[in-house]
C-alpha positions in Angstrom: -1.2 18.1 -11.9 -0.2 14.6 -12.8 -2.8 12.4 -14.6 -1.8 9.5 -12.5 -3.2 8.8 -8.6 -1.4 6.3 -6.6 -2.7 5.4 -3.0 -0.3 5.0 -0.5 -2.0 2.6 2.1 -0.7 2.6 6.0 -1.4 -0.9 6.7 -1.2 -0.6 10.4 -3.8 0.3 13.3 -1.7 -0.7 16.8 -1.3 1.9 19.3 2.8 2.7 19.1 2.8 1.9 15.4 5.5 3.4 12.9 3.3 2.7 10.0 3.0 6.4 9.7 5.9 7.6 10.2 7.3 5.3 7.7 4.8 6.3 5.1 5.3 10.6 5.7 9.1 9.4 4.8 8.2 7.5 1.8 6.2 10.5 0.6 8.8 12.9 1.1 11.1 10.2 -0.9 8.3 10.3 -3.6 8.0 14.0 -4.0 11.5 14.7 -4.3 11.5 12.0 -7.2 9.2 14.0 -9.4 7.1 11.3 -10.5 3.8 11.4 -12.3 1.8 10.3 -9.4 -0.3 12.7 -7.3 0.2 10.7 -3.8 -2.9 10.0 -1.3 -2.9 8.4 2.2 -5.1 6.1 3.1 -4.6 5.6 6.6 -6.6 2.1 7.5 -6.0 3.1 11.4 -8.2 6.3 10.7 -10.9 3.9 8.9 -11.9 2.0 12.5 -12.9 -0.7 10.0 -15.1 -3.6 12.1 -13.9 -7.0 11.2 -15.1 -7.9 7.6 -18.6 -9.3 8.0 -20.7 -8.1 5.3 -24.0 -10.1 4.0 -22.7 -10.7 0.7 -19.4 -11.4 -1.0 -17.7 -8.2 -2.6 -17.3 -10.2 -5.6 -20.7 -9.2 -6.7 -20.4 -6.3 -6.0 -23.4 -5.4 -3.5 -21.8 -2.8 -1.6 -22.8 -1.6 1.9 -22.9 2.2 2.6 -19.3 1.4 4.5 -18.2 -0.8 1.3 -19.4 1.7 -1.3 -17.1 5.1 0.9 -14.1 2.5 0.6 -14.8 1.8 -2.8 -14.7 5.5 -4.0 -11.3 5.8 -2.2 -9.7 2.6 -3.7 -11.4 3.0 -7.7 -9.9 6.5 -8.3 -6.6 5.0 -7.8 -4.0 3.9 -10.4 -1.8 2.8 -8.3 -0.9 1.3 -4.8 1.6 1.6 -2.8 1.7 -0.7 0.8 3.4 0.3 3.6 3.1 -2.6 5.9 4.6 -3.8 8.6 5.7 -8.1 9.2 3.2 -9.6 12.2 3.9 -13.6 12.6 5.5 -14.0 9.5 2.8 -12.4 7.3 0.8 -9.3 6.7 -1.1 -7.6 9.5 -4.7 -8.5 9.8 -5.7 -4.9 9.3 -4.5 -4.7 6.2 -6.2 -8.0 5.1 -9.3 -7.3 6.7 -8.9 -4.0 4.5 -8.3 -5.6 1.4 -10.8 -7.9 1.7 -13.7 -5.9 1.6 -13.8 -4.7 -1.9 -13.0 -6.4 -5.4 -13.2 -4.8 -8.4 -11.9 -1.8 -7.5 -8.7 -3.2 -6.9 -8.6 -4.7 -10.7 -6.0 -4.1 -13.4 -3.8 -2.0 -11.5 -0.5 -1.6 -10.2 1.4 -2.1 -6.5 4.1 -1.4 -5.3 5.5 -2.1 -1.7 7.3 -0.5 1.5 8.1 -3.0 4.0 9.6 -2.8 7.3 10.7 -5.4 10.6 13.3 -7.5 11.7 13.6 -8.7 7.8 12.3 -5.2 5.7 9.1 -6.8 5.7 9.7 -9.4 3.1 7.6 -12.2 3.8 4.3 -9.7 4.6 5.4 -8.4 0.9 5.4 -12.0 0.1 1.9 -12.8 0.9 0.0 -9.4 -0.2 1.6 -10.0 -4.0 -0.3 -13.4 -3.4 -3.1 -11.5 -2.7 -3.2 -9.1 -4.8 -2.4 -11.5 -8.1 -6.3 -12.9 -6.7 -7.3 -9.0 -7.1 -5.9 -8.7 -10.3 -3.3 -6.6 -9.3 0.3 -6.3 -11.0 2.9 -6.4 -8.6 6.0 -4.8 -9.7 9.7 -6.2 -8.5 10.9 -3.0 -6.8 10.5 -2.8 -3.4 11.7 -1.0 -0.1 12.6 -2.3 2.9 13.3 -1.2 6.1 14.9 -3.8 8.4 15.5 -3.6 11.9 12.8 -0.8 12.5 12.7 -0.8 16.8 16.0 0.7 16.2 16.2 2.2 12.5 13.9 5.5 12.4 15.6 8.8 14.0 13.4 11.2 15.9 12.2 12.8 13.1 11.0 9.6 11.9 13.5 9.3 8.9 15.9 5.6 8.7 19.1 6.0 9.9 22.0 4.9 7.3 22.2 1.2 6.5 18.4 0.5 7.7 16.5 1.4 4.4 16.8 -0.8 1.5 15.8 -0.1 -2.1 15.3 2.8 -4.9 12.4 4.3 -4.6 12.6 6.7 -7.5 13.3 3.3 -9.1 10.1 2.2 -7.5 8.2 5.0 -8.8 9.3 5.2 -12.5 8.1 1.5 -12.7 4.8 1.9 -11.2 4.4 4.6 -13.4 4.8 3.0 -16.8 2.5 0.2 -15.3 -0.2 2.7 -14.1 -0.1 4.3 -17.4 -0.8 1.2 -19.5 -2.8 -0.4 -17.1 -4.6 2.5 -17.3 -4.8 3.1 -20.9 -6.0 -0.4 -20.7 -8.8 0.2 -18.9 -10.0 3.5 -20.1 
């Protein structure tokens, strides 16, 4: 068993979404790399999160029943791993409105991101390591991208050649050497 947890978030909720598919690739891209990582989902479409509305900010950390089952989910991770789509431009508002209702949890940590649309997802990427530098989250360089994604995922939900962008065994030895410290960090 590894000693390190990393959360891989589908960022998605939209009926016809690839979200999923893209994430079940990326896991199978992640075990074959042997990290250290024991790999969750947290899939926000099976959430059914309301819009975030909550009496008091998360900042202080007076957590609703819904807040407090989120926060055990996102606290026992090390790591994070995104797999988000590109809506207008930016990230999707289910991922934000995600996000946005817990705070420390999310602090001195690691992400790392899987992007896909017409560009790989780079400017959703973009805005959630603005985001996430606010949560006191490291954002590491390595990312994945999967461009063109109407047309790049085969039947069995795996990118066709030239679509995917990016190492992800790469990807993975970084986050782990900033999970571990970060970690050792905190502990």
């Amino acid at each position: 068993m590894a000693d390190l947890k990393a959360l891989v978030i589908v960022g998605t909720t939209r009926q016809g979404r690839v979200g999923k598919k893209v994430a079940d690739w990326y896991l199978e891209q992640a075990k074959a790399a042997q990290s250290g990582f024991d790999f969750e989902v947290l899939d926000i479409a099976e959430e059914n999160l309301e819009l975030f509305n909550e009496p008091v900010s998360p900042m202080m950390r007076q957590y609703t029943k819904r807040q407090e089952e989120l926060a055990v989910k996102v606290a026992g991770a090390d790591a994070f791993i995104f797999v988000t789509a590109e809506y207008n431009h930016s990230v999707p508002a289910s991922l934000k409105n995600f996000i946005d209702y817990l705070n420390p949890e999310w602090h001195h940590k690691v992400a790392g991101y899987v992007g896909y649309g017409s560009l790989g997802g780079v400017r959703s990427i973009e805005h959630l390591i603005q985001i996430m530098a606010e949560l006191r989250v490291a954002s590491i360089k390595d990312h994945i991208h999967i461009n063109a994604i109407w047309e790049a995922l085969d039947n069995n939900g795996t990118p066709k050649e030239g679509y995917a962008h990016g190492d992800v065994t790469a990807q993975l030895k970084e986050l782990e050497w900033w999970a571990g410290a970060l970690k050792t960090a905190r502990i």
